[in-house]
BAMARBA-649719 format. One record per residue: residue number from 1; x, y, z of N, C-alpha, C, O, CB in turn. Coordinates in nm, 3 decimals. Atoms other than C-alpha are relative to their C-alpha. Glycine has a CB too. Layout:
N
+-----+---------+---------+---------+---------+---------+---------+---------+---------+---------+---------+---------+---------+---------+---------+---------+
| num |     nxx |     nyy |     nzz |    caxx |    cayy |    cazz |     cxx |     cyy |     czz |     oxx |     oyy |     ozz |    cbxx |    cbyy |    cbzz |
+-----+---------+---------+---------+---------+---------+---------+---------+---------+---------+---------+---------+---------+---------+---------+---------+
| NUM |       X |       Y |       Z |       X |       Y |       Z |       X |       Y |       Z |       X |       Y |       Z |       X |       Y |       Z |
...
+-----+---------+---------+---------+---------+---------+---------+---------+---------+---------+---------+---------+---------+---------+---------+---------+
//
This chain:
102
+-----+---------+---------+---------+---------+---------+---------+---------+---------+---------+---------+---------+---------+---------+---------+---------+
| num |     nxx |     nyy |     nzz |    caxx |    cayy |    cazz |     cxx |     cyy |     czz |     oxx |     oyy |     ozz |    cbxx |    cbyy |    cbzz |
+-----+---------+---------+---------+---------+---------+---------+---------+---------+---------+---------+---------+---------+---------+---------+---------+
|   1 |   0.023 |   0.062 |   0.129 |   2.160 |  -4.962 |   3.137 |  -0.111 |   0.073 |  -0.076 |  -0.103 |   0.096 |  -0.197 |  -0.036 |  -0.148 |   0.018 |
|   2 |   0.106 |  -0.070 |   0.088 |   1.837 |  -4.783 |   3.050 |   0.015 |   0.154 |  -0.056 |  -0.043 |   0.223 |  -0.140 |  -0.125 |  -0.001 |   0.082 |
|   3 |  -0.026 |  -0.201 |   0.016 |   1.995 |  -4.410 |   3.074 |   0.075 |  -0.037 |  -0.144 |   0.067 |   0.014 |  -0.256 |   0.147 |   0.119 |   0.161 |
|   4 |  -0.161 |   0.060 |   0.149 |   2.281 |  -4.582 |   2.816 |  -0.083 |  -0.032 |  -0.152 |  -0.053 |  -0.022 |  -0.271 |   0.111 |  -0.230 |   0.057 |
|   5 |   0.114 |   0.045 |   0.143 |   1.967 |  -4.702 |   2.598 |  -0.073 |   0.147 |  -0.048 |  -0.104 |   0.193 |  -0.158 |  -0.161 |  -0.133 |   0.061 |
|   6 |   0.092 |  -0.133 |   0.021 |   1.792 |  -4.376 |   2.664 |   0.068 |   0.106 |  -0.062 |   0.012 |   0.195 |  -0.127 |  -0.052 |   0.060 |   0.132 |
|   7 |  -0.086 |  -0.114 |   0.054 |   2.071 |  -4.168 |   2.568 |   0.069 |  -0.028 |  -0.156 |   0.090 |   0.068 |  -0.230 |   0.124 |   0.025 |   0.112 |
|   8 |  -0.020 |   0.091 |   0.111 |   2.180 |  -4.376 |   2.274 |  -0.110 |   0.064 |  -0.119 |  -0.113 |   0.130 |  -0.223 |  -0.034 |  -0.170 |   0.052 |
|   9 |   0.158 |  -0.054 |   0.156 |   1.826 |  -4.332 |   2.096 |  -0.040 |   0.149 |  -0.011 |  -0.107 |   0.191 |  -0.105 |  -0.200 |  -0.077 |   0.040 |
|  10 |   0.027 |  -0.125 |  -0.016 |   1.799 |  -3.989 |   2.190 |   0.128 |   0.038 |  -0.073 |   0.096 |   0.145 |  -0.124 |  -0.028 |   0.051 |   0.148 |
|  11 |  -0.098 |  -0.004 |   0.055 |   2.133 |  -3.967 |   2.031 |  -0.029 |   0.036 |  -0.162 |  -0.034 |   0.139 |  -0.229 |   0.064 |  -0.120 |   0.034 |
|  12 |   0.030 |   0.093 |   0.124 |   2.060 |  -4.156 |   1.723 |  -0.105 |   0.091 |  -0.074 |  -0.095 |   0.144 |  -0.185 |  -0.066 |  -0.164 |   0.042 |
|  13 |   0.097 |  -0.114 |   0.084 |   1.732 |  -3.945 |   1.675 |  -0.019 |   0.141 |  -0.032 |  -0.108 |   0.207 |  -0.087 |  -0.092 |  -0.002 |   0.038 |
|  14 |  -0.076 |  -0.157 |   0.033 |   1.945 |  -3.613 |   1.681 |   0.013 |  -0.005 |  -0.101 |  -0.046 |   0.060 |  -0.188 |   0.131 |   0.049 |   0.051 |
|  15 |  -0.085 |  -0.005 |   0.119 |   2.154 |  -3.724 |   1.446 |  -0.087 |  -0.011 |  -0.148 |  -0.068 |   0.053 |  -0.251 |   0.107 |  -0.126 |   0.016 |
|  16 |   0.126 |   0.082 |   0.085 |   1.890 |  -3.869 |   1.227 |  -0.095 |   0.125 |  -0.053 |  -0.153 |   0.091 |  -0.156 |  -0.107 |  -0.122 |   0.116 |
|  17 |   0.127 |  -0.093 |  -0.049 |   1.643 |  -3.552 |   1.253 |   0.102 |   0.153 |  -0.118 |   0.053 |   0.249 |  -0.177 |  -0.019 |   0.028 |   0.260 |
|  18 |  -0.069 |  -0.107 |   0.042 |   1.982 |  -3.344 |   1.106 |   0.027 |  -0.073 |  -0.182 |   0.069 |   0.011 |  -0.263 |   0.157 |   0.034 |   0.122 |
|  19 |  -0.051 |   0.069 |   0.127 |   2.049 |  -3.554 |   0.771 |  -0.107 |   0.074 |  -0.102 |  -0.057 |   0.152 |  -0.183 |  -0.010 |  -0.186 |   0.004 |
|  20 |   0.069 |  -0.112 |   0.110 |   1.738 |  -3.387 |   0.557 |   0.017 |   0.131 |  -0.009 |  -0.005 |   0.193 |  -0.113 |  -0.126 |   0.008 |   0.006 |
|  21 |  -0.045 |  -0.182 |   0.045 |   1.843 |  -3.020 |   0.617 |   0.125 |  -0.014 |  -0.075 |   0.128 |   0.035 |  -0.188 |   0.041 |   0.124 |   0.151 |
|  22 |  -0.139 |   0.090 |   0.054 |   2.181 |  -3.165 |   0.519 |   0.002 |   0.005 |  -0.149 |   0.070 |   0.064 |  -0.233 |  -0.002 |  -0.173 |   0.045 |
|  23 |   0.026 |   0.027 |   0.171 |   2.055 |  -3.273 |   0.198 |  -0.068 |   0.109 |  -0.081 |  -0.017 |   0.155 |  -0.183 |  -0.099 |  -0.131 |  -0.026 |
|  24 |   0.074 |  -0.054 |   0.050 |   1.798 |  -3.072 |   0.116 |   0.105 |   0.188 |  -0.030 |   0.103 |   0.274 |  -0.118 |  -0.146 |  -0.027 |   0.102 |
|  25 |  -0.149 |  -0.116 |   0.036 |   2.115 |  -2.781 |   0.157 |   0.038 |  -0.038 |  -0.133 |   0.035 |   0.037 |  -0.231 |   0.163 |  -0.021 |   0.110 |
|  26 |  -0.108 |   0.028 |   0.128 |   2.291 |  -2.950 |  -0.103 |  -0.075 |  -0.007 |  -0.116 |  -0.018 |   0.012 |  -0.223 |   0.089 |  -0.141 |   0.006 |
|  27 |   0.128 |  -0.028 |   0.118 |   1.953 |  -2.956 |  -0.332 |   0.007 |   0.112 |  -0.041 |   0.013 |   0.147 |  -0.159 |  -0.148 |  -0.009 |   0.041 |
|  28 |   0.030 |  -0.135 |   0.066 |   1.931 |  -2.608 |  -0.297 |   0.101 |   0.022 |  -0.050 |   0.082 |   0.066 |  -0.163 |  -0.040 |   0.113 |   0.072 |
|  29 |  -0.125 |  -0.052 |   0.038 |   2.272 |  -2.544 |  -0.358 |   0.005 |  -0.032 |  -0.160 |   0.029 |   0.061 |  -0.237 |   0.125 |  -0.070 |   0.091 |
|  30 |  -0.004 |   0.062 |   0.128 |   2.258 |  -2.776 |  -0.700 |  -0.116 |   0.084 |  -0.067 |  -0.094 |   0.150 |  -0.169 |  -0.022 |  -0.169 |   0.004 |
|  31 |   0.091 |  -0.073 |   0.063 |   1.928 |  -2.624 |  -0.770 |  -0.002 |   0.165 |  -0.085 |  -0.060 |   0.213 |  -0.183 |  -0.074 |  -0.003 |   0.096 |
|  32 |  -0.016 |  -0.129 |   0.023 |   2.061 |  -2.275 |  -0.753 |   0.109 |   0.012 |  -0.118 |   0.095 |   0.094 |  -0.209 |   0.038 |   0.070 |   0.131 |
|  33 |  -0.087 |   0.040 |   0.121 |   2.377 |  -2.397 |  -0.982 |  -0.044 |   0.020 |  -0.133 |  -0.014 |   0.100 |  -0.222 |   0.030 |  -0.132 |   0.005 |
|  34 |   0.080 |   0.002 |   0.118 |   2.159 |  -2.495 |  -1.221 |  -0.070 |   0.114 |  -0.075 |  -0.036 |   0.172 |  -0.179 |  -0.087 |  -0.077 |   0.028 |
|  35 |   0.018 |  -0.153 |   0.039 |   1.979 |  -2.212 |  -1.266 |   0.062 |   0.113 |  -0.021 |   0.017 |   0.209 |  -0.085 |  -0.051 |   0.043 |   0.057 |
|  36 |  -0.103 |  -0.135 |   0.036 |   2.248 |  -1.970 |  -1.272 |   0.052 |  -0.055 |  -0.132 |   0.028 |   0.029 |  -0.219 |   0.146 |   0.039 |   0.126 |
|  37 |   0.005 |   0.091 |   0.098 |   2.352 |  -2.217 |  -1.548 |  -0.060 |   0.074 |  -0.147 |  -0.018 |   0.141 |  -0.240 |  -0.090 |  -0.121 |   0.058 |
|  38 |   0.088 |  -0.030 |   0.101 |   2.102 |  -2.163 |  -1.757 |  -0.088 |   0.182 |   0.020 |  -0.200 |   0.224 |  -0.011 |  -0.114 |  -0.143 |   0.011 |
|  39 |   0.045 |  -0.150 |   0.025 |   2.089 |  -1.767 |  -1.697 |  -0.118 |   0.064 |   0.078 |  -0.146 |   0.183 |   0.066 |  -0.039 |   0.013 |  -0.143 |
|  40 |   0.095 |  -0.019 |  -0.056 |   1.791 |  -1.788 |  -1.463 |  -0.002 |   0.071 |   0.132 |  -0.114 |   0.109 |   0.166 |  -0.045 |  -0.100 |   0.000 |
|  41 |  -0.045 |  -0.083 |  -0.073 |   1.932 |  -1.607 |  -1.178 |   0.124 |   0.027 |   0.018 |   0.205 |  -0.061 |  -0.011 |  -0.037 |  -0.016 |   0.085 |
|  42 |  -0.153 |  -0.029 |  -0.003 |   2.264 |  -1.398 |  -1.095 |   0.120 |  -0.093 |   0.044 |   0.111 |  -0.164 |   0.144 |   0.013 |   0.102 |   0.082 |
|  43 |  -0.061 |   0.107 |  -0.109 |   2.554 |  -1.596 |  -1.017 |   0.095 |   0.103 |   0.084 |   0.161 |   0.202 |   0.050 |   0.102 |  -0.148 |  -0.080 |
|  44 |   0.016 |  -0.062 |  -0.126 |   2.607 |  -1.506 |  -0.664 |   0.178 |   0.157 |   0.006 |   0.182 |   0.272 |   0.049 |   0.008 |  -0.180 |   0.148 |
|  45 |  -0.112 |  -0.142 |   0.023 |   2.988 |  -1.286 |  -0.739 |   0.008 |   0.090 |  -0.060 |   0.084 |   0.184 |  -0.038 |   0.096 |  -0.005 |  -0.033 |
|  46 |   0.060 |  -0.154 |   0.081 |   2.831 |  -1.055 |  -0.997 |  -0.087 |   0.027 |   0.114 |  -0.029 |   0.109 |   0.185 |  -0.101 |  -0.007 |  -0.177 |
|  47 |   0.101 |  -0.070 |  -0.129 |   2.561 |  -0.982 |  -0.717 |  -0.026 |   0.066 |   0.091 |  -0.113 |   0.138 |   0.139 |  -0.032 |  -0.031 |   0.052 |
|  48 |  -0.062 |  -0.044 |  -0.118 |   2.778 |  -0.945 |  -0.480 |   0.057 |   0.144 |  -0.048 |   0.032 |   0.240 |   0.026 |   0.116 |  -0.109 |   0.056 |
|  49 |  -0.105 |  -0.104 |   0.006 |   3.008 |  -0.677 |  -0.639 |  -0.104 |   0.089 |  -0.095 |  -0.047 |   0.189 |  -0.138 |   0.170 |  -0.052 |  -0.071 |
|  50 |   0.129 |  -0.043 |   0.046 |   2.676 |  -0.553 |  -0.811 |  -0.083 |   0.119 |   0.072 |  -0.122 |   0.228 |   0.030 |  -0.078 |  -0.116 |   0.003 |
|  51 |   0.011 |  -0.039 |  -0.144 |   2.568 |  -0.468 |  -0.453 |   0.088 |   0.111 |   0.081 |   0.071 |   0.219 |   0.139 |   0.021 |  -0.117 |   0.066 |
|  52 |  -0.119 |  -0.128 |  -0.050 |   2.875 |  -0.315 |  -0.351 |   0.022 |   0.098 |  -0.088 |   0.117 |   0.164 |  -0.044 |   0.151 |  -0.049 |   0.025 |
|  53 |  -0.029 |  -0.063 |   0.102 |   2.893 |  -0.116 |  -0.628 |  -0.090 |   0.114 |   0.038 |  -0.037 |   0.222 |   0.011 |  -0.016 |  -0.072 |  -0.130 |
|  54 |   0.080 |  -0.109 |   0.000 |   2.590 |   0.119 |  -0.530 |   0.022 |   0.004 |   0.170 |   0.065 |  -0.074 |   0.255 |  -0.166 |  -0.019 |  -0.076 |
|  55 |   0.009 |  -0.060 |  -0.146 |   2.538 |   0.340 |  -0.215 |  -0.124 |  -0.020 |   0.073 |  -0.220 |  -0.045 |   0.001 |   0.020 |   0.146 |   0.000 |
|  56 |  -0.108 |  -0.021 |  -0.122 |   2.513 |   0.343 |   0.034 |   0.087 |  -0.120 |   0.084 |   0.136 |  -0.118 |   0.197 |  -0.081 |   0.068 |   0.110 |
|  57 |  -0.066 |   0.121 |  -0.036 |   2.665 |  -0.023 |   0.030 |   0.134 |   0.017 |  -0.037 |   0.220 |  -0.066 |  -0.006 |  -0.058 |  -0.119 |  -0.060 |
|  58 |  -0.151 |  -0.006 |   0.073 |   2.971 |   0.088 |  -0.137 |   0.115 |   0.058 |   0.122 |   0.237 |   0.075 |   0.121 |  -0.006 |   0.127 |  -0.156 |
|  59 |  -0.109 |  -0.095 |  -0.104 |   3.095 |   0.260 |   0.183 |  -0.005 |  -0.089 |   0.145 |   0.061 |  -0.070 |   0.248 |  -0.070 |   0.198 |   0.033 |
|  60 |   0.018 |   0.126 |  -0.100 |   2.983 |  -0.043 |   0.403 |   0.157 |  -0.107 |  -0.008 |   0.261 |  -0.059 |  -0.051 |  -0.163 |  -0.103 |  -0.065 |
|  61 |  -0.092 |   0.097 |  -0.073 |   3.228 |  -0.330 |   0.496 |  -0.106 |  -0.175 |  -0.066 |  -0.213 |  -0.217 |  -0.022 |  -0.003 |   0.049 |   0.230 |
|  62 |   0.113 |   0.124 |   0.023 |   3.084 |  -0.679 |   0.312 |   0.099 |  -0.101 |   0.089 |   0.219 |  -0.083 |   0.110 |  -0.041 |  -0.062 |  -0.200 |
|  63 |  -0.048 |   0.041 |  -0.114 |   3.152 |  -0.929 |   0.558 |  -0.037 |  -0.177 |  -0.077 |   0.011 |  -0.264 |  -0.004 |  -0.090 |   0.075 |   0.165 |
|  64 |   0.026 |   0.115 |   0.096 |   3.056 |  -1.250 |   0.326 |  -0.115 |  -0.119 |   0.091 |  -0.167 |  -0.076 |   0.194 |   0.176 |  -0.080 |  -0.043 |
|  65 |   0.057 |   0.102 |  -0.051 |   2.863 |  -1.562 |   0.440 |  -0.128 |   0.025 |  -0.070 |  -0.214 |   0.065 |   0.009 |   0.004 |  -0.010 |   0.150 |
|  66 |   0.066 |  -0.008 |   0.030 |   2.619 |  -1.541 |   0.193 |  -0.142 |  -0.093 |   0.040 |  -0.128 |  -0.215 |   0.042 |   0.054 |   0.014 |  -0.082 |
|  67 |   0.054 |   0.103 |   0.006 |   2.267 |  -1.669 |   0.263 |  -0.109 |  -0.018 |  -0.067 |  -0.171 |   0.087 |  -0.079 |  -0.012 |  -0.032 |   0.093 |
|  68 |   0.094 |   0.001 |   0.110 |   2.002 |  -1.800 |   0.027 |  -0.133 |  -0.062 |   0.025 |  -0.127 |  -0.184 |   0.042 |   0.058 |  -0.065 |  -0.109 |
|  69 |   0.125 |   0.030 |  -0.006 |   1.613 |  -1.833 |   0.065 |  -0.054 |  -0.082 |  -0.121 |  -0.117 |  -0.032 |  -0.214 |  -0.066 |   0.116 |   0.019 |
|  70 |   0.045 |   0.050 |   0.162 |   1.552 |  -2.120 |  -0.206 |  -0.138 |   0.037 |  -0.036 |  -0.176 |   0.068 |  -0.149 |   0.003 |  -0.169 |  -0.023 |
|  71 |   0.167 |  -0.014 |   0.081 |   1.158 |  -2.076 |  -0.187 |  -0.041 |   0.140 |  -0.073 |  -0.133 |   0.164 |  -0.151 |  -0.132 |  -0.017 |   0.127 |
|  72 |   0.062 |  -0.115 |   0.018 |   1.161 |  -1.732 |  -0.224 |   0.175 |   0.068 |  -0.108 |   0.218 |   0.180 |  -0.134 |  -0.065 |   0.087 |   0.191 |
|  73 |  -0.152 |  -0.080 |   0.100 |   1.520 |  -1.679 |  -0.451 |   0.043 |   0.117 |   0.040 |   0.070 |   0.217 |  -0.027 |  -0.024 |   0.043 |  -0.163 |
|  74 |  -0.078 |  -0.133 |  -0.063 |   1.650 |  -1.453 |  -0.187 |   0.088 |   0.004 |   0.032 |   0.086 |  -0.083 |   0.119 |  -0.027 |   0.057 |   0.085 |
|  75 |  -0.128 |  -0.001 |  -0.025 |   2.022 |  -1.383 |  -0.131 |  -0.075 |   0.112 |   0.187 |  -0.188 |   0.157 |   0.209 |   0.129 |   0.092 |  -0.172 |
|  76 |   0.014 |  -0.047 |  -0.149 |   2.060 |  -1.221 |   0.294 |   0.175 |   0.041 |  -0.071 |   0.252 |  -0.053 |  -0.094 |  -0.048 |  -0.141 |   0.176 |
|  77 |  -0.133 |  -0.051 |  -0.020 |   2.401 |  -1.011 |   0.220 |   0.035 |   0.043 |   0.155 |  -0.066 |   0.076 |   0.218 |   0.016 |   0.123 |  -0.095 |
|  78 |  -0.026 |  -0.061 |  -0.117 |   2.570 |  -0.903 |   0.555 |   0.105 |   0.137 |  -0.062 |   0.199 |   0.140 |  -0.141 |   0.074 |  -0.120 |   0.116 |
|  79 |  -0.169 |  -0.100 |   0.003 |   2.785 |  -0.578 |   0.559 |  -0.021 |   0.073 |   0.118 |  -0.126 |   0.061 |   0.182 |   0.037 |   0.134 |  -0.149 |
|  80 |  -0.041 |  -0.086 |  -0.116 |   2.902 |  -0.341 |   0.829 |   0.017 |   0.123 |  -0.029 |   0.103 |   0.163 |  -0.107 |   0.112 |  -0.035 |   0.059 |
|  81 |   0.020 |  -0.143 |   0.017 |   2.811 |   0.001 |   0.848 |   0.047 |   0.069 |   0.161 |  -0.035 |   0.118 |   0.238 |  -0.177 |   0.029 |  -0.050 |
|  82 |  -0.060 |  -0.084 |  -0.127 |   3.020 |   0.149 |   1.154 |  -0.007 |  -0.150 |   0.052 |   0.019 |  -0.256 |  -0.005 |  -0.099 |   0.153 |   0.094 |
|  83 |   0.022 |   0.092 |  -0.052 |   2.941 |  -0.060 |   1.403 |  -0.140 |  -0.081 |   0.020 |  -0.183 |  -0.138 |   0.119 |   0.049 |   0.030 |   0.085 |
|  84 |   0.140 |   0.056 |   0.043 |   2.622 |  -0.185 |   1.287 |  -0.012 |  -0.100 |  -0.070 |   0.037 |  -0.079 |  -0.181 |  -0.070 |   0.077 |  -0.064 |
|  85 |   0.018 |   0.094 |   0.124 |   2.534 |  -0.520 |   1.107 |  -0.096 |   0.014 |  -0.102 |  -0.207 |  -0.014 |  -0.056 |  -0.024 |  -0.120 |   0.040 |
|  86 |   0.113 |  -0.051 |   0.092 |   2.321 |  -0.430 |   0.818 |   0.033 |  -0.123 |  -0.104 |   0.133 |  -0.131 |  -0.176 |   0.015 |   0.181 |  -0.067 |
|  87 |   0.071 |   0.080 |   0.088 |   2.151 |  -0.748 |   0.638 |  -0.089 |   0.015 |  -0.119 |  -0.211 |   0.023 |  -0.111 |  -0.056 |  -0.049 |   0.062 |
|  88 |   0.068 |  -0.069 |   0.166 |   2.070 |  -0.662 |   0.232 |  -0.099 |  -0.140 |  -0.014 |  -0.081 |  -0.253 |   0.029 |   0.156 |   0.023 |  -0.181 |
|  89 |   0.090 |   0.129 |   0.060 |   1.802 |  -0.888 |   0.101 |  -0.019 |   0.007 |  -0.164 |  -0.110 |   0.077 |  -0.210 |  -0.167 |   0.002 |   0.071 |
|  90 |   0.013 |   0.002 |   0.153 |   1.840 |  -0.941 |  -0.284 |  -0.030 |  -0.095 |  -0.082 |   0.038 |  -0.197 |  -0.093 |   0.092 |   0.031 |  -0.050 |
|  91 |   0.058 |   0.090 |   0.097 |   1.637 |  -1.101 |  -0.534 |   0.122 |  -0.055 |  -0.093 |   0.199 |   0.013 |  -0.162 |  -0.119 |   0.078 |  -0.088 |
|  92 |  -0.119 |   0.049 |   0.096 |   1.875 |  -1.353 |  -0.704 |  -0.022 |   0.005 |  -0.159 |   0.063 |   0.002 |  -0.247 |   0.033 |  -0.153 |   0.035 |
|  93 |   0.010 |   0.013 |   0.126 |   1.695 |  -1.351 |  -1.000 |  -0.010 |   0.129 |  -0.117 |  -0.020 |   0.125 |  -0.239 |  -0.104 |  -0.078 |  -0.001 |
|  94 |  -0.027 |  -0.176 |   0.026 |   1.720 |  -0.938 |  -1.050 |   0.094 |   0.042 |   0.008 |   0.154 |   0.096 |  -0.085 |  -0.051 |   0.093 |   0.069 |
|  95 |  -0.119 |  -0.094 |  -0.065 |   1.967 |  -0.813 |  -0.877 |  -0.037 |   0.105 |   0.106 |   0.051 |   0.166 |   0.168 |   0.069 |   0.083 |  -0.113 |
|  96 |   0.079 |  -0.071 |  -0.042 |   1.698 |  -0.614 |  -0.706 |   0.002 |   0.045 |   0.179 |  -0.105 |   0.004 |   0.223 |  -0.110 |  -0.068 |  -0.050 |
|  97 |   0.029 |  -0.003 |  -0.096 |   1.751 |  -0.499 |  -0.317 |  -0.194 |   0.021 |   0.015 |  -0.270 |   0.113 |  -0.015 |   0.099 |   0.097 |   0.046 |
|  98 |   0.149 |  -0.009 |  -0.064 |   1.389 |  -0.590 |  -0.183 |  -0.017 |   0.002 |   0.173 |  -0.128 |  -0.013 |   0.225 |  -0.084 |  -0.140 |  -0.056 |
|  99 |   0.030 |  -0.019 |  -0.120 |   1.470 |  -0.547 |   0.190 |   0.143 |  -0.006 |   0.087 |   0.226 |  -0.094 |   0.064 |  -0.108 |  -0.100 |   0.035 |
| 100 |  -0.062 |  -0.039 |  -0.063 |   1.695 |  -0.409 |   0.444 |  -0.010 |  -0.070 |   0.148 |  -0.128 |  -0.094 |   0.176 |  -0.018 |   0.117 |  -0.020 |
| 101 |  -0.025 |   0.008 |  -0.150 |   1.793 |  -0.522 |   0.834 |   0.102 |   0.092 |   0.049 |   0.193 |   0.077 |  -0.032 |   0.041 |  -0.137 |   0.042 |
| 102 |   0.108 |  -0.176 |  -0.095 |   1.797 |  -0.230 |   1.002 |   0.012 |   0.092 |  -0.091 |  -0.036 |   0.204 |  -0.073 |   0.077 |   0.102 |   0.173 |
+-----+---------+---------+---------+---------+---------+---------+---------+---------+---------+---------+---------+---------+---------+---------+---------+
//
């Protein structure tokens, strides 16, 4: 009975613990809307093909799953260079590569 209680609330306070990233996703997501909206940063498919457009990304492989740093308005591109994953880091509100993985 107590494992059933113990596992229950330990449960409960998983689930519970996951609901503000949850939201706070869907903030940024609206947040970033908005702003592209109103011209304040790229919206994310000019960016993308923006990106691919120059070298030495143009000969890469974009592999999609874009991801976005709200505090810091950073796009994480993935593409594939041979057999290498190479992570672009681009200012959403430029267009600007500011950082490479690897």
């Amino acid at each position: 009975m107590i494992r059933t209680l113990t596992l229950s609330l330990v449960s409960a306070l998983l689930l519970s613990a996951g609901v503000p990233a949850v939201a706070r996703g869907d903030r940024d997501q609206d947040n970033l809307r908005n702003a592209a909206a109103q011209g304040q940063v790229i919206p994310l498919n000019k960016l993308i093909a923006d990106v691919r457009s120059r070298p030495p990304y143009n000969d890469m492989t974009y592999l999609g799953g874009p991801q976005f740093d709200a505090g810091r308005m950073i796009y994480a591109l993935k593409f594939m260079d041979g057999s290498q994953v190479v992570v672009v880091y681009v200012d959403a509100r430029t267009g600007r590569v500011v950082g490479r993985k690897p």
